[in-house]
PQR file with spaces between the fields and no chain letter, atoms N, CA, C, O and H, PARSE charges and radii, in Angstrom:
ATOM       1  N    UNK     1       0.820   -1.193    0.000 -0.4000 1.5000
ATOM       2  CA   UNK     1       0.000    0.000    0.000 -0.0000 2.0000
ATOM       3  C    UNK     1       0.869    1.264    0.000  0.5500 1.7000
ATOM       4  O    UNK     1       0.635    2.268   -0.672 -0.5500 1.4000
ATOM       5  N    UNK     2       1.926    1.086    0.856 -0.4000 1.5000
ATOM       6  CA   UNK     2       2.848    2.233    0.881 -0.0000 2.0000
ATOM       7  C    UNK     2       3.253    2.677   -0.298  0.5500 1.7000
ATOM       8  O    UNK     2       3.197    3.857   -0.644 -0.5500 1.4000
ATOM       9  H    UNK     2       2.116    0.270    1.402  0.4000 1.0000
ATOM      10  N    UNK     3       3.792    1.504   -1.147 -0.4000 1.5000
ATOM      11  CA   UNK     3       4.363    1.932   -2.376 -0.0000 2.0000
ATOM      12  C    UNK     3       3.341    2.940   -3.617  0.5500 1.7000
ATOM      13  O    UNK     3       3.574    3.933   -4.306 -0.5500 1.4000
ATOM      14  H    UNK     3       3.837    0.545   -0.865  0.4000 1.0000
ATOM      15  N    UNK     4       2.319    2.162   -3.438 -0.4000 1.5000
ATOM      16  CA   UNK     4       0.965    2.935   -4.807 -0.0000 2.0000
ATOM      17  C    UNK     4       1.105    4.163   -3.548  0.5500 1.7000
ATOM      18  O    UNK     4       1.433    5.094   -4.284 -0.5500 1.4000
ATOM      19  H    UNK     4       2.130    1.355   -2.878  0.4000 1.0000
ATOM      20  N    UNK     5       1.080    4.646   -2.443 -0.4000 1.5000
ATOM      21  CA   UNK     5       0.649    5.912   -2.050 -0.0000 2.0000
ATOM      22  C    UNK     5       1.957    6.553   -2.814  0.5500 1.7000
ATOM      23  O    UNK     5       1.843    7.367   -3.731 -0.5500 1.4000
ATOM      24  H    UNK     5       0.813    3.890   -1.845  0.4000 1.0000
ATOM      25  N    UNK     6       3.269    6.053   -2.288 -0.4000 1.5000
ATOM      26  CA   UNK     6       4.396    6.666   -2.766 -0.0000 2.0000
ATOM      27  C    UNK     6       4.293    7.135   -4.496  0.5500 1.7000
ATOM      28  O    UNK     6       4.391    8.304   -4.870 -0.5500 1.4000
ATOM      29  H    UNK     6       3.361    5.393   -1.543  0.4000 1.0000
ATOM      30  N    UNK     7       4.103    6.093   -5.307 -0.4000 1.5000
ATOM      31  CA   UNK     7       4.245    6.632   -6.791 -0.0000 2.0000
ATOM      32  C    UNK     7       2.884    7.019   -7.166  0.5500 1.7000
ATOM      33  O    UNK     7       2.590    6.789   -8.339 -0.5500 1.4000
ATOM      34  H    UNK     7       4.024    5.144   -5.003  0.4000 1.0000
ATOM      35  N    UNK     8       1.644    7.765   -6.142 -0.4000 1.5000
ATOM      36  CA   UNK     8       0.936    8.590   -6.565 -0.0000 2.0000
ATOM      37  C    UNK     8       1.426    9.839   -6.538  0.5500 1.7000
ATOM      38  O    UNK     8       1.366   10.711   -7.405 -0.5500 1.4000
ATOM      39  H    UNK     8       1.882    7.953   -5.189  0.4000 1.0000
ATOM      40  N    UNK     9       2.182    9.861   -4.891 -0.4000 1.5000
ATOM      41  CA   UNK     9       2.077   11.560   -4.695 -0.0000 2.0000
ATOM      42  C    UNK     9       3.375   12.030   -5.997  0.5500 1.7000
ATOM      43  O    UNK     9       3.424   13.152   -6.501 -0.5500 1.4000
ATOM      44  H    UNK     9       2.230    9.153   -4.187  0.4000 1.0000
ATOM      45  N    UNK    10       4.181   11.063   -6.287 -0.4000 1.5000
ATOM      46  CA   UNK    10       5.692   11.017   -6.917 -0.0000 2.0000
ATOM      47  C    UNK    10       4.946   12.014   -8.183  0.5500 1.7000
ATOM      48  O    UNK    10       5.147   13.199   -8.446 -0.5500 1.4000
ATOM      49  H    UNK    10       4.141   10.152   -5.877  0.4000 1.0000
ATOM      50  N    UNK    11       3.832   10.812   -8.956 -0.4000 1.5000
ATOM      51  CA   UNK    11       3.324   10.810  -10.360 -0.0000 2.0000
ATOM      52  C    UNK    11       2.550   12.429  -10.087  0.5500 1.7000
ATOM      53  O    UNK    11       2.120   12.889  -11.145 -0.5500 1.4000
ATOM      54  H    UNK    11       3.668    9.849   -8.742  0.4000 1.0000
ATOM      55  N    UNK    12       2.393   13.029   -9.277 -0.4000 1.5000
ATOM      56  CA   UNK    12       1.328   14.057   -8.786 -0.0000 2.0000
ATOM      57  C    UNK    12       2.467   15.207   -8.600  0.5500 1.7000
ATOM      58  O    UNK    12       2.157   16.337   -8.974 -0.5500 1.4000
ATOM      59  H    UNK    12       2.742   12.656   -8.418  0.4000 1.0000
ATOM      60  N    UNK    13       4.030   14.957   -7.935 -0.4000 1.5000
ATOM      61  CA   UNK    13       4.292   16.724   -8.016 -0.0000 2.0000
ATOM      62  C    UNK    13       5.618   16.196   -9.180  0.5500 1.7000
ATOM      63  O    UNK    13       6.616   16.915   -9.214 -0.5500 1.4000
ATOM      64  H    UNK    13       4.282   14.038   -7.630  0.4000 1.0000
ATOM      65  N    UNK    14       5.579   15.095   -9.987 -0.4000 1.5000
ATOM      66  CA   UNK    14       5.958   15.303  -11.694 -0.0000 2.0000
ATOM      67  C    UNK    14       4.849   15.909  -12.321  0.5500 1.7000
ATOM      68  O    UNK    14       5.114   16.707  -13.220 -0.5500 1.4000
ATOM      69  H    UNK    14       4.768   14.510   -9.959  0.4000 1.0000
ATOM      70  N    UNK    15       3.848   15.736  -12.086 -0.4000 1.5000
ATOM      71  CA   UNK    15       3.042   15.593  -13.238 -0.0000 2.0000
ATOM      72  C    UNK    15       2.831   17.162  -13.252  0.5500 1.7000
ATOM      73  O    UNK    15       3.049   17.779  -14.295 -0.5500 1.4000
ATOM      74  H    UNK    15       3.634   15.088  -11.356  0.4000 1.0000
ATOM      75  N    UNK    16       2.332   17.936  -11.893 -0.4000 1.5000
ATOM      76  CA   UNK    16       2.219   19.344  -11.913 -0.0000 2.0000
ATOM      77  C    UNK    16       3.871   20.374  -12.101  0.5500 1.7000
ATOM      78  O    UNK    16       3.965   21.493  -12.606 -0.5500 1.4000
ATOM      79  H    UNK    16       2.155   17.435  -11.045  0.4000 1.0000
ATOM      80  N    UNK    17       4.528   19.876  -11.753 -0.4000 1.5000
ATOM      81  CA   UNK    17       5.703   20.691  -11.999 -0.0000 2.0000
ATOM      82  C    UNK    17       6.055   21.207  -13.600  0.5500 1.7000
ATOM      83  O    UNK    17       5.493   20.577  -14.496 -0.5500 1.4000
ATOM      84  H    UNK    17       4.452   18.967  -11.343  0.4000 1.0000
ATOM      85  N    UNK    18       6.836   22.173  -13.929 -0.4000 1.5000
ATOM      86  CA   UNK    18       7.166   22.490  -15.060 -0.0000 2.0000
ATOM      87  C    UNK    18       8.351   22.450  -15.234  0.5500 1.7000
ATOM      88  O    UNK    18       8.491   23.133  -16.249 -0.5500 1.4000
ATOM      89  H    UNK    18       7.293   22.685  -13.201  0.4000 1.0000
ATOM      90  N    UNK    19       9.436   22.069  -14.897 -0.4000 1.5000
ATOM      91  CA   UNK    19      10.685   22.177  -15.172 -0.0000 2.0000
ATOM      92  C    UNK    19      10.974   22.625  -13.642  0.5500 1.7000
ATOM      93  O    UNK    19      10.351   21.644  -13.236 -0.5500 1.4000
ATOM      94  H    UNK    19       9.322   21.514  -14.073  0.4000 1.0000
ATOM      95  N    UNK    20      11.272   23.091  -12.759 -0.4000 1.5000
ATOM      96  CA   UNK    20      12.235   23.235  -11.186 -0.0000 2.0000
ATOM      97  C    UNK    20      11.053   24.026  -10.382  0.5500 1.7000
ATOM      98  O    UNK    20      10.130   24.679  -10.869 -0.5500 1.4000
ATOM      99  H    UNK    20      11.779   23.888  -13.088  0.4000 1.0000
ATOM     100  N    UNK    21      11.288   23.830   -9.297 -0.4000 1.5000
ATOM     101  CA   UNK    21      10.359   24.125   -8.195 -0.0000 2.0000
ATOM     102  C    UNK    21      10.544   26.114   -7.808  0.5500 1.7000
ATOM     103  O    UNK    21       9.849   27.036   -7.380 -0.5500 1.4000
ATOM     104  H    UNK    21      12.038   23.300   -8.901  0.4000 1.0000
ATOM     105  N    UNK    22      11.665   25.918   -8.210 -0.4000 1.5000
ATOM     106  CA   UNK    22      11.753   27.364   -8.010 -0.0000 2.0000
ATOM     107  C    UNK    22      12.716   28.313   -9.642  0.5500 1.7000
ATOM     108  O    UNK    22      13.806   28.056  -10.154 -0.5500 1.4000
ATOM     109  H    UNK    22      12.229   25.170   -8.558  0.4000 1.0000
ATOM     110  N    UNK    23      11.696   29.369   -9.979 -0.4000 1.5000
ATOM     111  CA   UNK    23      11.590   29.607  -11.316 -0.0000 2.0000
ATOM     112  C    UNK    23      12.938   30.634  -11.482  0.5500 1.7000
ATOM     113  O    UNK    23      13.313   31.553  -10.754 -0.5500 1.4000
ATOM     114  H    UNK    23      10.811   29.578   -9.563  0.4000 1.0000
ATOM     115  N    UNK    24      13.611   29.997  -12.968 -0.4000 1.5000
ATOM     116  CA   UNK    24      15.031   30.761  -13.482 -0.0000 2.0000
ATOM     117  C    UNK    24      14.383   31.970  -13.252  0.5500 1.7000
ATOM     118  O    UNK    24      14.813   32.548  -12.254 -0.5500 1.4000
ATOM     119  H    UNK    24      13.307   29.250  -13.560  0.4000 1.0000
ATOM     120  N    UNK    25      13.450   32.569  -13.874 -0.4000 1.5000
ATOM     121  CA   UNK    25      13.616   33.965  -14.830 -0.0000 2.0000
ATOM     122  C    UNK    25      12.129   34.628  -13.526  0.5500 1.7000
ATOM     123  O    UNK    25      11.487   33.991  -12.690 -0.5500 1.4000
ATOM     124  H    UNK    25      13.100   32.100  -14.685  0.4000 1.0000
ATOM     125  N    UNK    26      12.078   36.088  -13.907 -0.4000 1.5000
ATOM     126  CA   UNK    26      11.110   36.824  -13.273 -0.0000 2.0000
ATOM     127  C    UNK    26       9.705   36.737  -13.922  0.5500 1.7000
ATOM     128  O    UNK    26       9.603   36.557  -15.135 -0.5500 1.4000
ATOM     129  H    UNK    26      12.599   36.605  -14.586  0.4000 1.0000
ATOM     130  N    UNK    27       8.671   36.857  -13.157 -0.4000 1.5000
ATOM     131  CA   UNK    27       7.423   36.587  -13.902 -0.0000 2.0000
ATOM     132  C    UNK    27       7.621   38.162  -14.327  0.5500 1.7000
ATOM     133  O    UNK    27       6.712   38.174  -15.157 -0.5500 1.4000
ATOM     134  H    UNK    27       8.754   37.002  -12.171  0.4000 1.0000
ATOM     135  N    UNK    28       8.105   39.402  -14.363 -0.4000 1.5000
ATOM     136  CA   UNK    28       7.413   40.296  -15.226 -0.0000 2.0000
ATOM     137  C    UNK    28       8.309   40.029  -16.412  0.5500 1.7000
ATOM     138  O    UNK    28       9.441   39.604  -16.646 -0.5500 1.4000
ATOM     139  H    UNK    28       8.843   39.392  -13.689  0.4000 1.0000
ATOM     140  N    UNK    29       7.172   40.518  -17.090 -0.4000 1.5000
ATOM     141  CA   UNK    29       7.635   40.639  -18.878 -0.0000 2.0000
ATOM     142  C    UNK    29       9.324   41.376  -18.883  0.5500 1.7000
ATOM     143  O    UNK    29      10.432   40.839  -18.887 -0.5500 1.4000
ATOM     144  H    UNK    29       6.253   40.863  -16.900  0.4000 1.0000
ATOM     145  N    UNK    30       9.075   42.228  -18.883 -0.4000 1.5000
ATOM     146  CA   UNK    30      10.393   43.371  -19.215 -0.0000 2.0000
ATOM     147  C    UNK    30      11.440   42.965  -18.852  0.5500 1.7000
ATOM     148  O    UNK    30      12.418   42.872  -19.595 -0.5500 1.4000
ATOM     149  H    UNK    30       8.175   42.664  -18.880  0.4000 1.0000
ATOM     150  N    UNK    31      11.410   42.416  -16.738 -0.4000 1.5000
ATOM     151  CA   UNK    31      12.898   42.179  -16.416 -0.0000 2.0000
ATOM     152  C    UNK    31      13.002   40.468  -17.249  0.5500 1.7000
ATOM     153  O    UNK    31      14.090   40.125  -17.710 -0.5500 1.4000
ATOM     154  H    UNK    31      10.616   42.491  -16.135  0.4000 1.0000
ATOM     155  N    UNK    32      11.953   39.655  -17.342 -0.4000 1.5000
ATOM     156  CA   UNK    32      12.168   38.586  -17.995 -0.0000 2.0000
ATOM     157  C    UNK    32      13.289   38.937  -19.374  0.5500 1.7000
ATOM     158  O    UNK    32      14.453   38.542  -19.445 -0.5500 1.4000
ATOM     159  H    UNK    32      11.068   39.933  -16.968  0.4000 1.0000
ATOM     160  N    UNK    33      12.782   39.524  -20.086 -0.4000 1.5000
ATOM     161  CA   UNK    33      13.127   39.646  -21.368 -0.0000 2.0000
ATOM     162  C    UNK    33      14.698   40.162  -21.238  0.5500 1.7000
ATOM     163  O    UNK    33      15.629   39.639  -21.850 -0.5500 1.4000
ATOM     164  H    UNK    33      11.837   39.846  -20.029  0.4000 1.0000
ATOM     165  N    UNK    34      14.824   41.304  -20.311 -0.4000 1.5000
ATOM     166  CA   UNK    34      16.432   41.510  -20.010 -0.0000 2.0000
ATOM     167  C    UNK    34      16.949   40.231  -19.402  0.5500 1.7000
ATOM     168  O    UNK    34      17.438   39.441  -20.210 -0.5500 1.4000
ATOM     169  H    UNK    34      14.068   41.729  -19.813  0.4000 1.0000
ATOM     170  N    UNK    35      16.936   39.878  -18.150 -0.4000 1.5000
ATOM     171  CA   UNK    35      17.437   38.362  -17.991 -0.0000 2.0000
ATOM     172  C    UNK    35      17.833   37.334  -19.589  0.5500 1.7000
ATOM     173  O    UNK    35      18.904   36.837  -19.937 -0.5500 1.4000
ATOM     174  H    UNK    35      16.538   40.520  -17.494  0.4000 1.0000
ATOM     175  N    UNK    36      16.556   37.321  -20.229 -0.4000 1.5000
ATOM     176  CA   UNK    36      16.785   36.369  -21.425 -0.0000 2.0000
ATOM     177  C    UNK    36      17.924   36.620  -22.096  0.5500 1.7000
ATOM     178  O    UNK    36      18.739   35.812  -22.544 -0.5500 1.4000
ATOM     179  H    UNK    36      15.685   37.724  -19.946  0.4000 1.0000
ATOM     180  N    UNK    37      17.924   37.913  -22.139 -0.4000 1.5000
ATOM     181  CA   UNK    37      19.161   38.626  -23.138 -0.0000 2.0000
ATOM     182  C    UNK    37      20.678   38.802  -22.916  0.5500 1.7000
ATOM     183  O    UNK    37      21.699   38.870  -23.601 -0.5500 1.4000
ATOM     184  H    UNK    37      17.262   38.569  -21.775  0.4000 1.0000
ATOM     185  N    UNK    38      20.311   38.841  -21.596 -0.4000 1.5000
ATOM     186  CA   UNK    38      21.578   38.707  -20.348 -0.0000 2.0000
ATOM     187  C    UNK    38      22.480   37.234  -20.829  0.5500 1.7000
ATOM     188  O    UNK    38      23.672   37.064  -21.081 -0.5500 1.4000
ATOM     189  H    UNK    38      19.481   38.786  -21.040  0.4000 1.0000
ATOM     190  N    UNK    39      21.274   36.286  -20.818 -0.4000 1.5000
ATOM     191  CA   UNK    39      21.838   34.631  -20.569 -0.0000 2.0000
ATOM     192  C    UNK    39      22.446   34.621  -22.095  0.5500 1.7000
ATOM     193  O    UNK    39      23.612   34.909  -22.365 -0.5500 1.4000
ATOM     194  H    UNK    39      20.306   36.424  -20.613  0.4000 1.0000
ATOM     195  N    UNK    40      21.540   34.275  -22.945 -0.4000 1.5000
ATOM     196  CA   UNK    40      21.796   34.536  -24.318 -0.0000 2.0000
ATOM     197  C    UNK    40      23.204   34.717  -24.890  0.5500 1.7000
ATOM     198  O    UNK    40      24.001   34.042  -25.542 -0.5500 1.4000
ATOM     199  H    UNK    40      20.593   34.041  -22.726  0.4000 1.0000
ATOM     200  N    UNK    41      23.143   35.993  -24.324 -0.4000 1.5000
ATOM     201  CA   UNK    41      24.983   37.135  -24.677 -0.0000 2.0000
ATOM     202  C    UNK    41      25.690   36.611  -23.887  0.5500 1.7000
ATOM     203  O    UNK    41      26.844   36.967  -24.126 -0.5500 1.4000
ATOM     204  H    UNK    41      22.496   36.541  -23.795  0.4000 1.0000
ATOM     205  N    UNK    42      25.634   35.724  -22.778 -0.4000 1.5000
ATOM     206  CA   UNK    42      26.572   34.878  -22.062 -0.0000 2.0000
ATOM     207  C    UNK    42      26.953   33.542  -22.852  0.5500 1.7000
ATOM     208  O    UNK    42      28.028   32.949  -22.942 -0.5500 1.4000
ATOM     209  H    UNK    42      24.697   35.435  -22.583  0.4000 1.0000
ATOM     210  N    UNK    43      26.161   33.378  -23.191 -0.4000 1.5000
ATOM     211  CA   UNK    43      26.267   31.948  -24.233 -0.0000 2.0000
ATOM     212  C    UNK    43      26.955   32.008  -25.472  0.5500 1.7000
ATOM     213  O    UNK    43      27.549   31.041  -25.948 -0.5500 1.4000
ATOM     214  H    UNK    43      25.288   33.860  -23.117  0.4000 1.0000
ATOM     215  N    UNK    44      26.872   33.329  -26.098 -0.4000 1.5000
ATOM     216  CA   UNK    44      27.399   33.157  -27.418 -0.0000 2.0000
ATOM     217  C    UNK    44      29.132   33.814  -26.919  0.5500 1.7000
ATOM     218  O    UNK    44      30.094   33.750  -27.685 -0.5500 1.4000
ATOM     219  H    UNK    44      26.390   34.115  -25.711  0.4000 1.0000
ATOM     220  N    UNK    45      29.183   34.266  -25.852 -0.4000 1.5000
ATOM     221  CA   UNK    45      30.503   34.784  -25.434 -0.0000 2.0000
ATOM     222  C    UNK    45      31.191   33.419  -25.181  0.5500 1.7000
ATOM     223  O    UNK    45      32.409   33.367  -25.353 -0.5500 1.4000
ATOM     224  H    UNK    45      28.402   34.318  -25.230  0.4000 1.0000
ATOM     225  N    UNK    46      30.706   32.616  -24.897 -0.4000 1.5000
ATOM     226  CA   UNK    46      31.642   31.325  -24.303 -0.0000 2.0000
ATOM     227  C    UNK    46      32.191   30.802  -26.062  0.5500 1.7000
ATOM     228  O    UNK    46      33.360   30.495  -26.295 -0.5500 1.4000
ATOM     229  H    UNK    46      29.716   32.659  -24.758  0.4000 1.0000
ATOM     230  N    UNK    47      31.326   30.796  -26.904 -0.4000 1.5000
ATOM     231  CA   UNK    47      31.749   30.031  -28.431 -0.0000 2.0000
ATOM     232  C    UNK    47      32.942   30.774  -28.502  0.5500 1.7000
ATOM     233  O    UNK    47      34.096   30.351  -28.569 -0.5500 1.4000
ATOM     234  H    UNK    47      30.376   31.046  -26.715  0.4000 1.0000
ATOM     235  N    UNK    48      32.444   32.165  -28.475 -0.4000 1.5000
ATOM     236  CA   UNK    48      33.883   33.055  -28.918 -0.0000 2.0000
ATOM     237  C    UNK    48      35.362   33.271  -28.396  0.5500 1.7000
ATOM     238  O    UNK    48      36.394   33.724  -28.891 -0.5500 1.4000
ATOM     239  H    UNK    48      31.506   32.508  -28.421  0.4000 1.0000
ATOM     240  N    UNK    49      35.002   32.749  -27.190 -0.4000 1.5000
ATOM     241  CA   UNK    49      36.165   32.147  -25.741 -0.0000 2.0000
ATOM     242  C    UNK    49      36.680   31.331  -26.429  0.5500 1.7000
ATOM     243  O    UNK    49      37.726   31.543  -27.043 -0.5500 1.4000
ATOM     244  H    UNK    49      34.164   32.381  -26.788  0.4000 1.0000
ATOM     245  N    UNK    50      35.887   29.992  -26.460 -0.4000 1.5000
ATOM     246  CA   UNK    50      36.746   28.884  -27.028 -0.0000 2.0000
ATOM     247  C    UNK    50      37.185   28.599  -28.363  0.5500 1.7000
ATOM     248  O    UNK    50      37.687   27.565  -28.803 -0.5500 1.4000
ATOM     249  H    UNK    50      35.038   29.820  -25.962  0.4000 1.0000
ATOM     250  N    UNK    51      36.840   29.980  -29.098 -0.4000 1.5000
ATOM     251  CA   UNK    51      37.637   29.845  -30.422 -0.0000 2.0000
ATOM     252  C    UNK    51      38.568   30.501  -30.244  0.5500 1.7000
ATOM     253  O    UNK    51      39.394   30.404  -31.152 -0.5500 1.4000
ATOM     254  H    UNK    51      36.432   30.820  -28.740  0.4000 1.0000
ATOM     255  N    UNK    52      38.909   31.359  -29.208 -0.4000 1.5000
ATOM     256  CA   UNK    52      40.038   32.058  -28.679 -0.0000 2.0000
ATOM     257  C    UNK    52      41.109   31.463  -28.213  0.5500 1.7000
ATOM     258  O    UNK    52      42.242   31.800  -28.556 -0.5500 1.4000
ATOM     259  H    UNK    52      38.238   31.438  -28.471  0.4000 1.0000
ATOM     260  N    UNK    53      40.926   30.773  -27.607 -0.4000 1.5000
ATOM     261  CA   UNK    53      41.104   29.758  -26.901 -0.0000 2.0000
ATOM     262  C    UNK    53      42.544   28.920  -27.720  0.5500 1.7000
ATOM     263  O    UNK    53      43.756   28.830  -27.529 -0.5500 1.4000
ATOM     264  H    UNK    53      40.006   30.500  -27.328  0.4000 1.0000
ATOM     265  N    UNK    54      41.551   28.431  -28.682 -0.4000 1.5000
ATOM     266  CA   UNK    54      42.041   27.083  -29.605 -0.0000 2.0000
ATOM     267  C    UNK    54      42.694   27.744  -30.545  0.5500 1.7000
ATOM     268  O    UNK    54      43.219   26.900  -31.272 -0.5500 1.4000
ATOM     269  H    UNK    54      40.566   28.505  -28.838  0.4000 1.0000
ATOM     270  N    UNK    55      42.998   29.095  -31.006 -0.4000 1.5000
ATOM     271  CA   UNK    55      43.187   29.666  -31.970 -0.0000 2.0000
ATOM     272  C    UNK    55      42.790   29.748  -33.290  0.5500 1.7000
ATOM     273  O    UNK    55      43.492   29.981  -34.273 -0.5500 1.4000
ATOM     274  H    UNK    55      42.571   29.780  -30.416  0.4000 1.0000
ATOM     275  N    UNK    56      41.121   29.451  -33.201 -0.4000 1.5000
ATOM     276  CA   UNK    56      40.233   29.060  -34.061 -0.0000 2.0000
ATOM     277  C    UNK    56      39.963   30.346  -34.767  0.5500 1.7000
ATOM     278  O    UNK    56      39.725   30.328  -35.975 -0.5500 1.4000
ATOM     279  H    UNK    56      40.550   29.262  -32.402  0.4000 1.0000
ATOM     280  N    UNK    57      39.986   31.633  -33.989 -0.4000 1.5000
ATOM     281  CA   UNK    57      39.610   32.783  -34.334 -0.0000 2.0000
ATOM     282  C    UNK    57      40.988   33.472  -35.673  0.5500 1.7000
ATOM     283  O    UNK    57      41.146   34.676  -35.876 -0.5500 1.4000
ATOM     284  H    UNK    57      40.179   31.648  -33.008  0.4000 1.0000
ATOM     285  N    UNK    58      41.698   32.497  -36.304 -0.4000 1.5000
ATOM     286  CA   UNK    58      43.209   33.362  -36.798 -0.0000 2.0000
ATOM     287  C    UNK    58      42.613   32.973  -38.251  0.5500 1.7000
ATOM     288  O    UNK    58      41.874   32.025  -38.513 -0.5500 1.4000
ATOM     289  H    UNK    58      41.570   31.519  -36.139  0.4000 1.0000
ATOM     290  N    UNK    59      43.059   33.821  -39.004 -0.4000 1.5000
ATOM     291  CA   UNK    59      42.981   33.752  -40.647 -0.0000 2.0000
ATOM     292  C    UNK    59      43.860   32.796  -41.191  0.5500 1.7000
ATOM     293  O    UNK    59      45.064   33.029  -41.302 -0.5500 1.4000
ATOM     294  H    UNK    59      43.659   34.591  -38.791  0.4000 1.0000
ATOM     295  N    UNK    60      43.162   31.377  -41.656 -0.4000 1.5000
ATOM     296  CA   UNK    60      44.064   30.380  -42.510 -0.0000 2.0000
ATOM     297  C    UNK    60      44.516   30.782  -43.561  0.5500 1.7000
ATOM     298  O    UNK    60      43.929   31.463  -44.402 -0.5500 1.4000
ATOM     299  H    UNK    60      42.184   31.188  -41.566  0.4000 1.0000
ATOM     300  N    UNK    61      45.872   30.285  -43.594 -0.4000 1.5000
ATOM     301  CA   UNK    61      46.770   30.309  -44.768 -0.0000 2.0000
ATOM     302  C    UNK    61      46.915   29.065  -45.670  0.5500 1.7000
ATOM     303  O    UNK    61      47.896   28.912  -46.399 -0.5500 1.4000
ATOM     304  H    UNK    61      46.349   29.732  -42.911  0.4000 1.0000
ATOM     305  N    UNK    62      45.857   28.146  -45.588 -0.4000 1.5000
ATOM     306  CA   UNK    62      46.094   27.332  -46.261 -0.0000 2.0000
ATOM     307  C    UNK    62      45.246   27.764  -47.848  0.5500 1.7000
ATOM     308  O    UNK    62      44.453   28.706  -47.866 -0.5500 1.4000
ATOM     309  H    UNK    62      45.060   28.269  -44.996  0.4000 1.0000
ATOM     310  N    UNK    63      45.533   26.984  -49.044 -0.4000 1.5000
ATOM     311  CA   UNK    63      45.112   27.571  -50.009 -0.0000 2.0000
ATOM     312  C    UNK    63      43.494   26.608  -50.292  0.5500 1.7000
ATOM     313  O    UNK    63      43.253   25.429  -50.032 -0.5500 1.4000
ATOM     314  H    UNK    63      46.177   26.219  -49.029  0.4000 1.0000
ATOM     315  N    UNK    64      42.730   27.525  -50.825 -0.4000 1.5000
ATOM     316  CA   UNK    64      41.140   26.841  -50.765 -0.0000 2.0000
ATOM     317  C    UNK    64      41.455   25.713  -51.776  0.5500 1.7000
ATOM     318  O    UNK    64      40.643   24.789  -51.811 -0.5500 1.4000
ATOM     319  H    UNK    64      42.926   28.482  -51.036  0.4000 1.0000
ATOM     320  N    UNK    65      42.890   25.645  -52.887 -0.4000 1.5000
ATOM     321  CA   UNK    65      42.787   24.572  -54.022 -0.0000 2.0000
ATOM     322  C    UNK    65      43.771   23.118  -53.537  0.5500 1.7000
ATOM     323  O    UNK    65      44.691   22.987  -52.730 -0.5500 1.4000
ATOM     324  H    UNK    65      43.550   26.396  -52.858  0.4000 1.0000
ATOM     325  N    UNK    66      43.151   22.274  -54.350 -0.4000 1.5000
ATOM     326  CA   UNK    66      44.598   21.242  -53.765 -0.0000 2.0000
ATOM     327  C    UNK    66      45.659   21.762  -54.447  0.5500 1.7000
ATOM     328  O    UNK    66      45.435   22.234  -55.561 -0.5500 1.4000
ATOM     329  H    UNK    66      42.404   22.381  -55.006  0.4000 1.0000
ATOM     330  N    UNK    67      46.881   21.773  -53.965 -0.4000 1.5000
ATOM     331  CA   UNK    67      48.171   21.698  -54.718 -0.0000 2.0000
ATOM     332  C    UNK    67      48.576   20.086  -54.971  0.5500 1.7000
ATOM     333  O    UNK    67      48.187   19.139  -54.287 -0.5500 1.4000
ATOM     334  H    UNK    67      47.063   21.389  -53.060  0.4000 1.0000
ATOM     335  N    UNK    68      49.543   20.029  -56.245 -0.4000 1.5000
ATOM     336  CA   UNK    68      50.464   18.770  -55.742 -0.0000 2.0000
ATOM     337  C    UNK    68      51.316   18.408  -55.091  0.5500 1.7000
ATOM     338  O    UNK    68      51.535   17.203  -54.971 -0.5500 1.4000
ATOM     339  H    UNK    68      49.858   20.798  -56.801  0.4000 1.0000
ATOM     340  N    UNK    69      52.077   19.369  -54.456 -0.4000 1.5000
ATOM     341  CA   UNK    69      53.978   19.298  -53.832 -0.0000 2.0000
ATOM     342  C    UNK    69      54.373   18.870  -54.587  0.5500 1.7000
ATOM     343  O    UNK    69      55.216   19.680  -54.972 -0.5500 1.4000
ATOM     344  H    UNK    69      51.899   20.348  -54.553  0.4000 1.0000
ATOM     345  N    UNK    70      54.409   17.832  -55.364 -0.4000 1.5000
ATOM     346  CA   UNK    70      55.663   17.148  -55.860 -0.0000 2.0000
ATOM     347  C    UNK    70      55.975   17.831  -57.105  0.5500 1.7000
ATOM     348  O    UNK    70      55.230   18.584  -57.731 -0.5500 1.4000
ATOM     349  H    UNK    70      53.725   17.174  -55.051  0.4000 1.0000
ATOM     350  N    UNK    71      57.199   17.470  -57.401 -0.4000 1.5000
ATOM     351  CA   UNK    71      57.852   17.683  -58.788 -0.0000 2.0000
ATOM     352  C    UNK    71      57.099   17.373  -60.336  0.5500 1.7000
ATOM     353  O    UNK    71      57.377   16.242  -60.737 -0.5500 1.4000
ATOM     354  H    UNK    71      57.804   16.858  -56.893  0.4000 1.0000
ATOM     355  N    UNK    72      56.355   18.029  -61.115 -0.4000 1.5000
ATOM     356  CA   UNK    72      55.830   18.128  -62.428 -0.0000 2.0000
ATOM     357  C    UNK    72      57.120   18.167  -63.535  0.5500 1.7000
ATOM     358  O    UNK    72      56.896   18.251  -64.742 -0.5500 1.4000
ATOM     359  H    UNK    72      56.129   18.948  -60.789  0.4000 1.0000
């Protein structure tokens, strides 16, 4: 009996929850939307980190054609 009480109340605060018990962002519109924009511009700063990073961000010198090297 214990158990069906257990995976009712379980199935009951999954079933009503939306994602975490206590909410990322602000319920008003406006500061929501700054927050969003906040996170966002944090996110695309990290890509640009780690192309920094790796030295992903440098202008290749390799040529867009195949060459042969060898002797013709």
């Amino acid at each position: 009996m214990r158990k069906v009480v257990w995976m009712l109340c379980t199935a009951a605060v999954l079933a009503t929850s939306t994602g975490c018990l206590i909410p990322l962002y602000s319920g008003d519109p406006i500061r929501r939307a700054q927050q969003l924009i906040y996170t966002s511009e944090d996110l695309r700063a990290i890509t640009d980190e780690w192309e920094r990073i790796w030295f992903l961000d440098q202008p290749s010198h390799m040529t867009p054609w195949r060459t042969h090297g060898g002797i013709l």
